[in-house]
ROSE-821479 format. One record per residue: x, y, z of N, C-alpha, C in turn; residue in one letter. Coordinates in nm, 4 decimals, padded with zeros to 6 digits. Last residue first. Example, Ala and Ser with C-alpha at 12.3 -4.5 7.8 and 13.67 -1.06 7.14 Angstrom:
% ROSE-821479
ATOM      n.x      n.y      n.z     ca.x     ca.y     ca.z      c.x      c.y      c.z resn
ATOM  01.2850 -00.2250  00.7080  01.3670 -00.1060  00.7140  01.2900  00.0030  00.7870    S
ATOM  01.3190 -00.5690  00.7800  01.2300 -00.4500  00.7800  01.3200 -00.3300  00.7800    A
This chain:
% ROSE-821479
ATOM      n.x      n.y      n.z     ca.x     ca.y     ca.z      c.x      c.y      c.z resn
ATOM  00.2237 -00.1760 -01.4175  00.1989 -00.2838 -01.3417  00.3666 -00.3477 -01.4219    X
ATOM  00.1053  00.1808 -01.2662  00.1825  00.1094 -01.3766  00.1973 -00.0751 -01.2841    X
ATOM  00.0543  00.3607 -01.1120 -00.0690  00.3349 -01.1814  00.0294  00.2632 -01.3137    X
ATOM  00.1242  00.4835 -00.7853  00.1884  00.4248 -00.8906  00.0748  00.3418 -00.9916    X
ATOM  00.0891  00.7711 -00.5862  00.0243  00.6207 -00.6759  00.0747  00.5917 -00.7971    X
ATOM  00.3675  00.8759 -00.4685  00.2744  00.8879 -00.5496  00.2054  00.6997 -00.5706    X
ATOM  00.5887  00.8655 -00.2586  00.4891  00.8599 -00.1875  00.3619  00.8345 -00.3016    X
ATOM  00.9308  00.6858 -00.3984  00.8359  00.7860 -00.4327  00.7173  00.7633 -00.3328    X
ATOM  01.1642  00.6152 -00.1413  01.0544  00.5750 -00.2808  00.9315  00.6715 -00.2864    X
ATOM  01.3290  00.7312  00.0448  01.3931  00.6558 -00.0770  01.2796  00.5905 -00.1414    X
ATOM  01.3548  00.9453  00.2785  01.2433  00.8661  00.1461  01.2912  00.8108  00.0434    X
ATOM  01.6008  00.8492  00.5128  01.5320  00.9225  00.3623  01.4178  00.8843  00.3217    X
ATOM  01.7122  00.8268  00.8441  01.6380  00.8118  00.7764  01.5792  00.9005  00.6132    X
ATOM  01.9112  00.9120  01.0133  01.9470  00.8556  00.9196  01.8479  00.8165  00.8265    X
ATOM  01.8770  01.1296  01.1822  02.0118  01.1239  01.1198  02.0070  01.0389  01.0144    X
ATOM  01.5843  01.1213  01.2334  01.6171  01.2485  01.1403  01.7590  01.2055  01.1038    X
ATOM  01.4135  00.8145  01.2197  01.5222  00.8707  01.3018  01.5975  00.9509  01.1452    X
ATOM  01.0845  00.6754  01.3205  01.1494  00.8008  01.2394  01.2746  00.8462  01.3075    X
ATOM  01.0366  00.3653  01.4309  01.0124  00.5220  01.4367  01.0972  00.5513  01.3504    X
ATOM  00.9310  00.1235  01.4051  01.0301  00.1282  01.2841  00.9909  00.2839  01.3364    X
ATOM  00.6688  00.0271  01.5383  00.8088 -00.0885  01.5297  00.9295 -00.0233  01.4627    X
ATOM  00.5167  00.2704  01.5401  00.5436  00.1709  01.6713  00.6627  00.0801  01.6518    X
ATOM  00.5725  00.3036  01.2482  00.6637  00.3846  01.3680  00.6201  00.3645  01.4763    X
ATOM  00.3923  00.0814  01.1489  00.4875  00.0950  01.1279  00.6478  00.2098  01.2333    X
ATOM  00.1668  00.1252  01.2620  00.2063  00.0423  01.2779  00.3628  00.0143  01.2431    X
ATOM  00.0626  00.3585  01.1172  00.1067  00.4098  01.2871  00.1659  00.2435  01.3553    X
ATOM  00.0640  00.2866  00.8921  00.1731  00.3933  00.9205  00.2224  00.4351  01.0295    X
ATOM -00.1583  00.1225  00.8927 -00.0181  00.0853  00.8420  00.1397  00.1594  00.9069    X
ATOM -00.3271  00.3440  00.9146 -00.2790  00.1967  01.0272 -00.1569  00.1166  00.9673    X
ATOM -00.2934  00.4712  00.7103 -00.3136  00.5264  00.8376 -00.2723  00.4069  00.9427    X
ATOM -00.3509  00.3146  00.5011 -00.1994  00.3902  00.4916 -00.2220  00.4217  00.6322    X
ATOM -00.6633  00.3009  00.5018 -00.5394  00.1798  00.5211 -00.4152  00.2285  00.5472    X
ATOM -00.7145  00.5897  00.4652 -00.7286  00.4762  00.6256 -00.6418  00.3577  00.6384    X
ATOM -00.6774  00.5910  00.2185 -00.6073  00.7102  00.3171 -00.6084  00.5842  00.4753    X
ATOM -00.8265  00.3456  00.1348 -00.6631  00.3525  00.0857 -00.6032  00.4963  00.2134    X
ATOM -01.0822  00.4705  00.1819 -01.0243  00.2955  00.1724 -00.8855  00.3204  00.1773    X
ATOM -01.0797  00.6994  00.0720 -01.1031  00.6565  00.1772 -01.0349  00.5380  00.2160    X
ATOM -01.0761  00.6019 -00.2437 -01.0002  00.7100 -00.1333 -00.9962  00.6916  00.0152    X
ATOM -01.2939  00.4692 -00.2262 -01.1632  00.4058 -00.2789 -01.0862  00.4631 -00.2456    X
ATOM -01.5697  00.3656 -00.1478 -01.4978  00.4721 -00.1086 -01.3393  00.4732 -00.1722    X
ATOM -01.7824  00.1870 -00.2646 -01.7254  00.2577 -00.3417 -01.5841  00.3941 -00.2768    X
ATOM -01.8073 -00.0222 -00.0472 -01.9169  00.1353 -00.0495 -01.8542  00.2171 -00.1575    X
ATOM -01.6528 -00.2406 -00.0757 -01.7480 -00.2344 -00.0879 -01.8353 -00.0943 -00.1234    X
ATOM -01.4351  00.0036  00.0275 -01.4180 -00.0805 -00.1406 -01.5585 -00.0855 -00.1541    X
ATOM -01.4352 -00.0381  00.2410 -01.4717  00.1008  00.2702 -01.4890  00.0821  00.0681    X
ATOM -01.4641 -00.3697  00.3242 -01.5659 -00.2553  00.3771 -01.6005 -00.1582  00.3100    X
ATOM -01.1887 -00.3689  00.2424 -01.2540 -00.4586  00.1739 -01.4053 -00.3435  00.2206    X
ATOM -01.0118 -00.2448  00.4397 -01.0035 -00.1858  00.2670 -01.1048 -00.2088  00.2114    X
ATOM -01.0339 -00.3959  00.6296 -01.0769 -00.2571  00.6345 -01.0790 -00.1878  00.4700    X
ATOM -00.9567 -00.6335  00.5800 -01.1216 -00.6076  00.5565 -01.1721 -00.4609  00.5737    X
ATOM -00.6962 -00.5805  00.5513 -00.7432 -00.5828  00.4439 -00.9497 -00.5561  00.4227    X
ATOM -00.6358 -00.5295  00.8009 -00.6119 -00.4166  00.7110 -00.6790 -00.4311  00.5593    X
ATOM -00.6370 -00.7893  00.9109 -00.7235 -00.7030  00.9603 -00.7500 -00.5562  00.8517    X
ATOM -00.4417 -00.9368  00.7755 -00.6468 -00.9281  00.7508 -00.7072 -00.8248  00.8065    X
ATOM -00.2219 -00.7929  00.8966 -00.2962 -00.7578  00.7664 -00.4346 -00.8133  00.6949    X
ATOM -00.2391 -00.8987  01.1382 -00.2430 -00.7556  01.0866 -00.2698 -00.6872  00.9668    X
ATOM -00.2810 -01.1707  01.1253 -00.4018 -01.0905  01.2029 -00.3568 -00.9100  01.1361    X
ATOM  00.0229 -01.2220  01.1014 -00.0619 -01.2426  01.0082 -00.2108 -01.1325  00.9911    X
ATOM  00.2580 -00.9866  01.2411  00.1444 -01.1183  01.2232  00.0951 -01.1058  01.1089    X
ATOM  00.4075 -00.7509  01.3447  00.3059 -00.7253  01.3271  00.1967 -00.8952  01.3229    X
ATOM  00.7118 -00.8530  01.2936  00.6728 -00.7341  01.4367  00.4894 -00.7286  01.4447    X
ATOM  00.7193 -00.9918  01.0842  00.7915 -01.0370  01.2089  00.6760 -00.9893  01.2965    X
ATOM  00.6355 -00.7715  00.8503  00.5933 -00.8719  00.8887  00.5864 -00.9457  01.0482    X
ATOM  00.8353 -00.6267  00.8642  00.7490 -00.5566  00.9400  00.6450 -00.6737  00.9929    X
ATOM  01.0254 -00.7856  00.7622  01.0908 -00.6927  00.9017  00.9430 -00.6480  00.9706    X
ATOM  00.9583 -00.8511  00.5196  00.9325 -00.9750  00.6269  00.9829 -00.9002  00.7333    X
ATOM  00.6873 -00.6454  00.3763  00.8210 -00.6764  00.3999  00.8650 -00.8155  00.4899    X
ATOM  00.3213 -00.6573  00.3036  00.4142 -00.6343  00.3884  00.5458 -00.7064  00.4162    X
ATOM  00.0796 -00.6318  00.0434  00.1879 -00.6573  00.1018  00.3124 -00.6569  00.2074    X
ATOM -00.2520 -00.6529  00.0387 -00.1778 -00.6196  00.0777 -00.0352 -00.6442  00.1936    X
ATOM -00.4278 -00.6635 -00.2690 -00.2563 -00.7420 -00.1374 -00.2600 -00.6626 -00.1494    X
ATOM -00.7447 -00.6914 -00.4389 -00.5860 -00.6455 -00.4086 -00.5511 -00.6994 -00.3309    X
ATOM -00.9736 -00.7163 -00.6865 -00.9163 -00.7844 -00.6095 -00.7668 -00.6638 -00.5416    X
ATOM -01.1229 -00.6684 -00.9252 -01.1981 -00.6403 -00.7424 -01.1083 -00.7373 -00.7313    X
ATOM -01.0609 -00.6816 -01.1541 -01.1066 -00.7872 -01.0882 -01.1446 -00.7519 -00.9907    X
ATOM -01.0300 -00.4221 -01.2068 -01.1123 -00.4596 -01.3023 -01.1133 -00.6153 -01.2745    X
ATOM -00.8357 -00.3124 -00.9902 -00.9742 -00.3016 -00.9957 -01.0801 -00.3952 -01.1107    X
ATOM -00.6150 -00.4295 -00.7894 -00.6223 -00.4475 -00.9680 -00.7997 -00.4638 -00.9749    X
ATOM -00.4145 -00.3018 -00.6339 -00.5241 -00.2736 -00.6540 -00.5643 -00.3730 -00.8068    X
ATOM -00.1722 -00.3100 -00.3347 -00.1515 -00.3327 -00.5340 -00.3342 -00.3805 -00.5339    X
ATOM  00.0222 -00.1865 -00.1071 -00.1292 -00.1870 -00.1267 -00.1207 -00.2360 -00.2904    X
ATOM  00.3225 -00.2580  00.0355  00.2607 -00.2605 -00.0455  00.1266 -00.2345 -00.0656    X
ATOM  00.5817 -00.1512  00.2727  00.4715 -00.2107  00.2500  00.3645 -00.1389  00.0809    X
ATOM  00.9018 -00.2298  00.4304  00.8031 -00.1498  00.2971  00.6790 -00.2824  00.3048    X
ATOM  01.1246 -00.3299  00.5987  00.9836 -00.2698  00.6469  00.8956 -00.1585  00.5491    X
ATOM  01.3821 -00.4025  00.5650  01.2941 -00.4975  00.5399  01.1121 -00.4510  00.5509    X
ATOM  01.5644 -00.2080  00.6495  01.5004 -00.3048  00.7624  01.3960 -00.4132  00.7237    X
ATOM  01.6026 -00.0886  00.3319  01.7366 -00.1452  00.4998  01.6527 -00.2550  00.5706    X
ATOM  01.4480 -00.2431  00.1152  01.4205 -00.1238  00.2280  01.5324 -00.2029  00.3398    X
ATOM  01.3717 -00.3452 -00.1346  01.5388 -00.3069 -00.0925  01.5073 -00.2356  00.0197    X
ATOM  01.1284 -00.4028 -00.1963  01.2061 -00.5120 -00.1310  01.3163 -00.4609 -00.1266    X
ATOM  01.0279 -00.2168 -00.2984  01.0198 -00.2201 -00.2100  01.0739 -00.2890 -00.1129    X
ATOM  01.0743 -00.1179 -00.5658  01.2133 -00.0848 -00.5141  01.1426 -00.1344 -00.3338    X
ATOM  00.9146 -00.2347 -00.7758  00.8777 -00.0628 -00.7267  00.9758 -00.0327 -00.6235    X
ATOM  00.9653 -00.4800 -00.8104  00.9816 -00.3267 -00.9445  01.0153 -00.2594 -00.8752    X
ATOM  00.8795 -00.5828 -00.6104  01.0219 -00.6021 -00.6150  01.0712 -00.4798 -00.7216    X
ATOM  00.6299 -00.5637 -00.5825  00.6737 -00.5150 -00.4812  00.8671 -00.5079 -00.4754    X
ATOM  00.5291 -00.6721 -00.8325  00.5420 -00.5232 -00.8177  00.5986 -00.4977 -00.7020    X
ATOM  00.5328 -00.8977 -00.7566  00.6830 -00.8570 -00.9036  00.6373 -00.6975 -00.8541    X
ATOM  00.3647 -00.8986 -00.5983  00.5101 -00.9508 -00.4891  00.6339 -00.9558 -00.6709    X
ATOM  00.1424 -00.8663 -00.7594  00.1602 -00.7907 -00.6342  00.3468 -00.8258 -00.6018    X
ATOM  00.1399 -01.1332 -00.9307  00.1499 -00.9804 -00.9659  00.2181 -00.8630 -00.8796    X
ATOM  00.1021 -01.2951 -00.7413  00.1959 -01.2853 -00.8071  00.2834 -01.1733 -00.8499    X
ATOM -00.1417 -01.2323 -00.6267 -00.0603 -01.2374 -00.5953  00.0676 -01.1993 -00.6419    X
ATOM -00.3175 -01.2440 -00.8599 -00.3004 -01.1133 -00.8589 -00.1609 -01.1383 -00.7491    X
ATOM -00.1862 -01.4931 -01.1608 -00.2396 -01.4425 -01.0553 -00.2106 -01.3169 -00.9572    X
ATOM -00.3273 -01.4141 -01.4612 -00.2710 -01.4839 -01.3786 -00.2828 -01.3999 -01.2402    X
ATOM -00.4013 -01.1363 -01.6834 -00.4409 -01.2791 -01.6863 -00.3082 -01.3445 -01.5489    X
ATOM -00.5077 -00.7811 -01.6062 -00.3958 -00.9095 -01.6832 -00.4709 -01.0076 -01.6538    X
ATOM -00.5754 -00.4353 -01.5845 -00.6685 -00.5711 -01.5726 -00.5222 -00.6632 -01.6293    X
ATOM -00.3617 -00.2651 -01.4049 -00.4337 -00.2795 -01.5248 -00.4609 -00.4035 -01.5404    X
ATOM -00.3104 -00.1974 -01.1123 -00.2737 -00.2196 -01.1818 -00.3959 -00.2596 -01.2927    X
ATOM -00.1807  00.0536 -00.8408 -00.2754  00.0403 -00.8973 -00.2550 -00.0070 -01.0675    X
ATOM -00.0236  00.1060 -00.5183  00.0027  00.0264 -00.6859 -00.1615  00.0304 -00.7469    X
ATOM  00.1320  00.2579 -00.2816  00.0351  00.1961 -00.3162  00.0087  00.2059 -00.5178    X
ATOM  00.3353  00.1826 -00.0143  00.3313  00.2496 -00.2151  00.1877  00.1699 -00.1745    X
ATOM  00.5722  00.2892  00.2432  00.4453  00.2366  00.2060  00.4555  00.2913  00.0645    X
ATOM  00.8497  00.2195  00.4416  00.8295  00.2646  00.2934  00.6456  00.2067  00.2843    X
ATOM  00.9815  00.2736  00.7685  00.9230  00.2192  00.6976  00.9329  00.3043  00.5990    X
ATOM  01.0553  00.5094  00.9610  01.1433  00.4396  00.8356  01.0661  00.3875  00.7662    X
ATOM  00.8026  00.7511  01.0461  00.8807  00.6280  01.0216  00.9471  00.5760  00.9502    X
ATOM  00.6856  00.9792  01.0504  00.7035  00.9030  01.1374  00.8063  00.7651  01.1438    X
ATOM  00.6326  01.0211  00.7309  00.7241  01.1217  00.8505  00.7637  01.0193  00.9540    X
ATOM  00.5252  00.8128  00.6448  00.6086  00.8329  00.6152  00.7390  00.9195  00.7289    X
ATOM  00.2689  00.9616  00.6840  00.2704  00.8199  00.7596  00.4676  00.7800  00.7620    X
ATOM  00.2259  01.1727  00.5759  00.2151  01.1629  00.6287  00.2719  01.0735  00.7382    X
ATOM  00.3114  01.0236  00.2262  00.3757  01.1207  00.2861  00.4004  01.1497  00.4677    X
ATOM  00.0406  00.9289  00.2838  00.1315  00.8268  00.2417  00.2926  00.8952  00.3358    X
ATOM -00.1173  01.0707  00.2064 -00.1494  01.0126  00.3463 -00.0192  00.9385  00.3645    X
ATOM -00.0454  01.2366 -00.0373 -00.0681  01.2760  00.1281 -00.0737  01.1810  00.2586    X
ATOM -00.1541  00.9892 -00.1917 -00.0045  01.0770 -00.1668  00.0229  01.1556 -00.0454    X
ATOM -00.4111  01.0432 -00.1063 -00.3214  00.9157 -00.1082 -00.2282  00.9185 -00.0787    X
ATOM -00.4356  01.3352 -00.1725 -00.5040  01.2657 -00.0726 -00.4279  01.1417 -00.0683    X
ATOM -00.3870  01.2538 -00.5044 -00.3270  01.3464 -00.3753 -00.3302  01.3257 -00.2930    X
ATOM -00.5978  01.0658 -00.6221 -00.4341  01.0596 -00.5627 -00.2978  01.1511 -00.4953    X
ATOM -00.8384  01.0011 -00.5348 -00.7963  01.0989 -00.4725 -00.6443  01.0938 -00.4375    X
ATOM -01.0281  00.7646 -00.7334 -00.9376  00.7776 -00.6469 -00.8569  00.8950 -00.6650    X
ATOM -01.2052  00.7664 -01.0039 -01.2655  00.7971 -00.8176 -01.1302  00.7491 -00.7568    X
ATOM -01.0593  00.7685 -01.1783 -01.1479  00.8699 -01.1703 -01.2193  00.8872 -01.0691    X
ATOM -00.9552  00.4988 -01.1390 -00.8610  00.5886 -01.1600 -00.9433  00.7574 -01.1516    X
ATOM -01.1629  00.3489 -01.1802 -01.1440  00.4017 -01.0471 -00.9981  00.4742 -01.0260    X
ATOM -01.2128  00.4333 -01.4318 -01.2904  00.4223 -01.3943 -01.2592  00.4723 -01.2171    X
ATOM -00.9567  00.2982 -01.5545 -00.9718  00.4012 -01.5672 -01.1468  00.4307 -01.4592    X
ATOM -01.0056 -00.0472 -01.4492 -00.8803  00.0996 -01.4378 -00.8799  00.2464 -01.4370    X
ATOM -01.3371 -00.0331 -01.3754 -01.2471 -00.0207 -01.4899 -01.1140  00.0167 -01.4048    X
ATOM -01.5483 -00.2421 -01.2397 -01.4941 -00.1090 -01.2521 -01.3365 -00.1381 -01.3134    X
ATOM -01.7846 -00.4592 -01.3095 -01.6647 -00.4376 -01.3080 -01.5710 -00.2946 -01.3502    X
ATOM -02.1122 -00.5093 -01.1228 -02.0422 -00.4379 -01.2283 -01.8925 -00.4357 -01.1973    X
């Protein structure tokens, strides 16, 4: 069965998200978003790396925003990472992040899936990119972004 936009817009815990997001955030310069987009035609890649440029991620000082972009009504998502964080982390880092998504997806957890992903992301991120109070802002919203 193909779950809807709206559908897993009704099982995802976008507080909880927002929260985790927030969380992960403290620690570190880095920028994490997570995207949730409405069924289209072409490819989700694509899709993912115009949303990573919309959503202001590609302006991060160090290059170290990261993306999650969902497009449920294919079961498909990227996840995106900057080329600063990229560098510091590999390839291996984000398969790895992705089968963790892919797993907790499978079981319908979609909250889950997404708090945990932001979690390793986040502690991956202030291993390479800590949190510095003089100069560091949130310069992008922590909310799920449910626009494509």
């Amino acid at each position: 069965m193909v779950m809807t936009r709206g559908q897993l817009l009704r099982n995802i815990d976008a507080a909880r998200v927002k929260e985790a997001i927030g969380r992960a955030e403290r620690r570190t310069s880095g920028e994490i978003m997570v995207s949730v987009a409405p069924i289209f035609w072409g490819s989700v890649e694509k899709a993912a790396q115009k949303a990573f440029v919309r959503l202001g991620i590609a302006g991060t000082k160090e290059h170290n925003g990261v993306l999650i972009f969902v497009v449920p009504g294919r079961k498909k998502f990227v996840v995106l990472g900057d080329s600063g964080i990229h560098a510091k982390v590999g390839q291996e880092f984000w398969e790895a992040v992705a089968a963790q998504l892919s797993e907790h997806f499978r079981k319908a957890d979609f909250t889950g899936g997404l708090v945990s992903a932001v979690d390793v992301i986040g502690e991956k991120l202030e291993l390479h990119f800590p949190y510095d109070a003089a100069t560091d802002v949130n310069g992008l919203p922590d909310d799920v972004d449910f626009g494509l």
